[in-house]
C-alpha positions as CSV (number, residue, x, y, z in Angstrom):
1,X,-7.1,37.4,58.4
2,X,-8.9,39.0,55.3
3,X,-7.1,40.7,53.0
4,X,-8.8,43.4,52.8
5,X,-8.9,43.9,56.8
6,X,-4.9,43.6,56.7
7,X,-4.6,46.2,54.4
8,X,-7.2,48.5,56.3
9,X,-5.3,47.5,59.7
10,X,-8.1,46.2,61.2
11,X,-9.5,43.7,63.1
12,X,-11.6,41.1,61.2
13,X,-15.6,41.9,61.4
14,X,-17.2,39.7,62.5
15,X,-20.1,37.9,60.2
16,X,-18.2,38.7,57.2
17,X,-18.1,35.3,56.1
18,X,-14.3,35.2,54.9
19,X,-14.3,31.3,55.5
20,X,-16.9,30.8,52.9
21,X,-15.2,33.1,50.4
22,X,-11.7,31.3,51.3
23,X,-13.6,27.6,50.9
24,X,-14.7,28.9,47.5
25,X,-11.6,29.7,46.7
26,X,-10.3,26.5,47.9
27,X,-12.8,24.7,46.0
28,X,-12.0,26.2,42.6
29,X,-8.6,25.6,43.6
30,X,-9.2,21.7,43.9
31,X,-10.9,21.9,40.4
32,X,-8.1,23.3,38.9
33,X,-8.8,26.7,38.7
34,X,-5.9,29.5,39.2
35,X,-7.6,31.7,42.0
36,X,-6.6,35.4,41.9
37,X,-7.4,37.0,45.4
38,X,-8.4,40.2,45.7
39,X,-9.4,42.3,48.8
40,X,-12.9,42.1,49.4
41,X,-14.1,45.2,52.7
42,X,-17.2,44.5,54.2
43,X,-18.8,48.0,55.4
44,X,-22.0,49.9,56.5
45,X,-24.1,53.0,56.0
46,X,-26.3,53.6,58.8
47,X,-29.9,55.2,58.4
48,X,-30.3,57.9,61.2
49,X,-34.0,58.3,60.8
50,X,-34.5,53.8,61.3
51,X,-31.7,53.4,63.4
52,X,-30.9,50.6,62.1
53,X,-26.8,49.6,59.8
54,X,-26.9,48.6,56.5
55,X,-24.1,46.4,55.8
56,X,-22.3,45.5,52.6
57,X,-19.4,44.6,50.2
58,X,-16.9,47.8,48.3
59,X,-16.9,44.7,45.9
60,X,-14.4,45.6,43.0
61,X,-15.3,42.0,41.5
62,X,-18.7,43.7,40.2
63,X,-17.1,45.4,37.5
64,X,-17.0,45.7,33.5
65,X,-14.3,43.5,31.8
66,X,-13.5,44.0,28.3
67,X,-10.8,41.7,26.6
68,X,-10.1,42.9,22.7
69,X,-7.2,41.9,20.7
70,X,-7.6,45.2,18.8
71,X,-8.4,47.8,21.5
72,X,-6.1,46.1,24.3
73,X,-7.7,45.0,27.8
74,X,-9.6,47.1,29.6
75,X,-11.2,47.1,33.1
76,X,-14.0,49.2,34.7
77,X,-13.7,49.5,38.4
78,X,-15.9,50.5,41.2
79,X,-14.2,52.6,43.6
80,X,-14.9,53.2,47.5
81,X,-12.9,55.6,49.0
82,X,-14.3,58.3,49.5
83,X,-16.0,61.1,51.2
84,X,-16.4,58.7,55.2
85,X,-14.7,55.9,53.4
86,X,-11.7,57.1,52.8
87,X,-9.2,54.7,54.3
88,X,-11.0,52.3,51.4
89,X,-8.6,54.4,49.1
90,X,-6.2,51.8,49.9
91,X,-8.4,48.7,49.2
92,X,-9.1,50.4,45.4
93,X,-5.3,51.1,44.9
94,X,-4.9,47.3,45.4
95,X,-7.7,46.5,43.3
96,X,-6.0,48.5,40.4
97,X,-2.8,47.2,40.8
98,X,-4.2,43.5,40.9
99,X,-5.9,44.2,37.1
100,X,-2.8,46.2,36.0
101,X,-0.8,42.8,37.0
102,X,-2.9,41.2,34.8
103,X,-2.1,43.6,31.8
104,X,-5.9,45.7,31.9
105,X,-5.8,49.1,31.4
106,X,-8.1,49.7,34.7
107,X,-10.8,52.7,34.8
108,X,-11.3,53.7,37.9
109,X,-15.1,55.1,38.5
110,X,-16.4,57.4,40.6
111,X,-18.0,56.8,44.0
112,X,-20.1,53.6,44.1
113,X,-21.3,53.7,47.7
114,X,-24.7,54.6,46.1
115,X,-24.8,51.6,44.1
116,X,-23.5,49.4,46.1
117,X,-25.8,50.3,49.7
118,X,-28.6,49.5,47.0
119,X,-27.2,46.1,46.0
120,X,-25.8,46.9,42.6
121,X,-22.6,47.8,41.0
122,X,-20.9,48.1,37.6
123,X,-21.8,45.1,35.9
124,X,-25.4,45.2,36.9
125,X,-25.8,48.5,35.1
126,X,-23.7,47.4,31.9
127,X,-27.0,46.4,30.1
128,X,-27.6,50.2,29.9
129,X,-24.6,51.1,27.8
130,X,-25.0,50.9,23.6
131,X,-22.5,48.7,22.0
132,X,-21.2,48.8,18.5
């Protein structure tokens, strides 16, 4: 069962490809990697005036990542649970905990629902940001 459905104490959905992300995983595995699993909900917004469901991933791996010797490690996070997506409030707590494990100082951000029903997250908007 995925993760994230455990935690949520649900059954799977199905066509949320959780075998491909766990032969990814596998794969990386094989090739050495060390393969950190985090839980990955698949969810929907549905358009009244279409009728039609819009699914998508409350994906925490699209975040911002900063590693600094001087300034310590930080960690910008989507968050999803909120407003009719509450119960996701559990999936972000893991999602902190996880980077705080590492040793990241984690950010939580506001509600990315908006972002993400639109296909984007954290890291697709980090080229806005000024550096230096």
């Amino acid at each position: 069962m995925p993760e994230a459905d455990r935690i949520l104490g649900r059954p799977p959905v199905e066509h949320a490809i959780a075998e491909i992300f766990d032969d990814i995983a596998q794969n990386l595995q094989n090739l050495g990697f060390e393969v950190i699993r985090n839980p990955l909900p698949i969810t929907y917004v549905d358009d009244a005036a279409s009728k039609t469901r819009f699914w998508y991933f409350a994906t925490a791996n699209n975040s911002l990542v900063q590693i600094d010797t001087y300034n310590g490690n930080h960690v910008w996070l989507p968050t999803y649970g909120h407003g009719d997506w509450a119960d996701l409030a559990s999936i972000d707590a893991e999602n902190k905990r996880i980077w705080e494990e590492l040793g990241f100082v984690v950010h939580q951000l506001a509600d990315f629902h908006p972002f993400a029903q639109n296909l984007g997250s954290v890291h697709c908007i980090k080229k806005y940001l000024e550096r230096g």
